[in-house]
C-alpha positions as CSV (number, residue, x, y, z in Angstrom):
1,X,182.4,-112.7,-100.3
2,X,179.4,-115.0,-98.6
3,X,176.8,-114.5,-96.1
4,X,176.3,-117.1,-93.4
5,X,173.0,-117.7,-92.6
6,X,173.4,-118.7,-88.5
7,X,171.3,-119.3,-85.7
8,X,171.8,-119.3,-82.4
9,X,169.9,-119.5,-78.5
10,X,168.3,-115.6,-78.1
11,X,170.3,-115.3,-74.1
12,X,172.6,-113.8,-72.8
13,X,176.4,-114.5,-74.0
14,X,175.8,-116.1,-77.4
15,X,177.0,-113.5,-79.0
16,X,180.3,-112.7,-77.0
17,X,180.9,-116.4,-77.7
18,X,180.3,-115.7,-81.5
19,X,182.2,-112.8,-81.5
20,X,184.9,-114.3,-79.6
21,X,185.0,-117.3,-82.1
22,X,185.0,-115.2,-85.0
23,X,188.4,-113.6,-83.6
24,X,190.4,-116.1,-82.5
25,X,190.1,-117.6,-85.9
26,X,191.1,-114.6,-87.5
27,X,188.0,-114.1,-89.5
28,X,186.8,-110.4,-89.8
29,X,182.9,-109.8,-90.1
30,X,182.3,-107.6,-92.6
31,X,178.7,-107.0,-92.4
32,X,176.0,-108.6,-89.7
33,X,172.8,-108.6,-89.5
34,X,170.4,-110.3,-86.5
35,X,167.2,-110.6,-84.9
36,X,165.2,-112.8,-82.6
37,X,162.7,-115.2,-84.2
38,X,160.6,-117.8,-82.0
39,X,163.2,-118.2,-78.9
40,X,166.3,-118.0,-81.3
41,X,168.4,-115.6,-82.6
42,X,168.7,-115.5,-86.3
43,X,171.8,-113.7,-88.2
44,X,173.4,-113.2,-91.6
45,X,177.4,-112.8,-91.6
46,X,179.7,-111.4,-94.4
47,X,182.6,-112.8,-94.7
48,X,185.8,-113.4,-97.1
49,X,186.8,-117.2,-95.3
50,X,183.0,-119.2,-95.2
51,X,185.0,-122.1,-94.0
52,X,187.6,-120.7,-91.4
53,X,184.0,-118.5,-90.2
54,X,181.7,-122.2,-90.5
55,X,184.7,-123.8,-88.5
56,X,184.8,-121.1,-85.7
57,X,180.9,-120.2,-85.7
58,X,180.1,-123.7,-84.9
59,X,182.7,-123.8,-82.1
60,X,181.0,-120.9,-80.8
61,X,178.1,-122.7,-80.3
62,X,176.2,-121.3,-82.7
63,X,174.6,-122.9,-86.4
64,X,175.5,-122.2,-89.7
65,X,172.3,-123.0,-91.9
66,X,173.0,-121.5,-95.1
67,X,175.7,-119.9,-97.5
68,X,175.6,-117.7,-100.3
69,X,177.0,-115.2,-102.9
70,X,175.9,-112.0,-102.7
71,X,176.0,-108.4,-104.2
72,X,178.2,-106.6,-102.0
73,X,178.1,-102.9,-103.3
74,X,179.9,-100.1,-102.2
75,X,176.9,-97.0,-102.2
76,X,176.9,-93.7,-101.6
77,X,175.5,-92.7,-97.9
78,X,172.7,-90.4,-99.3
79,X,169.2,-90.5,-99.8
80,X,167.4,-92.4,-102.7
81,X,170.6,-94.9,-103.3
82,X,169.0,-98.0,-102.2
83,X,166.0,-97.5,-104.1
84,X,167.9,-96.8,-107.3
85,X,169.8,-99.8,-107.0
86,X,167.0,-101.5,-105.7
87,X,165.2,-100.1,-109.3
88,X,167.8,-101.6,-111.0
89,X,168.2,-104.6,-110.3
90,X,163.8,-104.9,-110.3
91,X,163.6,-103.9,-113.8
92,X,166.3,-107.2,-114.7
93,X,163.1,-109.3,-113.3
94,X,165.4,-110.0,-110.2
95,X,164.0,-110.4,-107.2
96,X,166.4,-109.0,-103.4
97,X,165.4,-111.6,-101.1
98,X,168.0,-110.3,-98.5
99,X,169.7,-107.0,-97.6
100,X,171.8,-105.4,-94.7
101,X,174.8,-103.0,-94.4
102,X,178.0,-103.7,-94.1
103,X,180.8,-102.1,-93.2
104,X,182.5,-98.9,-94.8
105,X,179.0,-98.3,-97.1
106,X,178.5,-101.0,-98.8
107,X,175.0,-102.7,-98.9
108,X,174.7,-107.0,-98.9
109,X,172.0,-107.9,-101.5
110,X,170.5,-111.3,-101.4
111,X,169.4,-112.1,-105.0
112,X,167.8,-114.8,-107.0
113,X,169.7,-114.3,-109.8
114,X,173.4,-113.0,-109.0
115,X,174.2,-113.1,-113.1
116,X,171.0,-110.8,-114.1
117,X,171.4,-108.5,-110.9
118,X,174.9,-107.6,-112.0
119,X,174.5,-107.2,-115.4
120,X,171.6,-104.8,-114.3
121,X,174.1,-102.8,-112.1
122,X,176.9,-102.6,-114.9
């Protein structure tokens, strides 16, 4: 899967119009993530079709600025998970640089080194 790195205006609507995009094309958010940042909104989407979701996100008025791989894991929905994984993936020398739930308990990791990070979790 890969996570969309999007921006869009921080009003009212923008993300009906995302949503609404996302749909009509068919393309299923898996995971999301958002926040405003200096007068925009700022948002991380997992997906399975980056293209069919680039195509329809920017129709939607909103801007792709970045695509990745990531660790999508499923986890167990108790305490002290994360930071095992988390411990994990540290003691490879690889650093999380993003991280949200998806759907169905999985975690999205952002890592700079997807290789070492699963290797560590294998």
């Amino acid at each position: 899967m890969k996570d969309l790195a999007i921006t869009l205006e921080d009003r009212p609507g923008t993300m009906a119009a995302l949503g609404e995009s996302l749909g009509k094309a068919g393309v299923n958010i898996e995971g999301f993530c958002g926040f405003p940042s200096g007068g925009q909104a700022v948002g991380h989407l997992l997906v399975e079709d980056a293209a069919a979701a680039r195509q329809a996100i920017e129709q939607g008025g909103a801007r792709v600025t970045g695509e990745r791989d990531v660790l999508v894991l499923d986890v167990q929905n108790q305490p002290g998970t994360l930071g095992e994984t988390a411990r994990k993936i540290a003691d490879a020398g690889v650093n999380i640089d993003l991280t949200y739930v998806a759907s169905g308990n999985r975690v999205v990791l952002g890592v700079d080194d997807l290789d070492k990070a699963k290797a560590a979790l294998a």
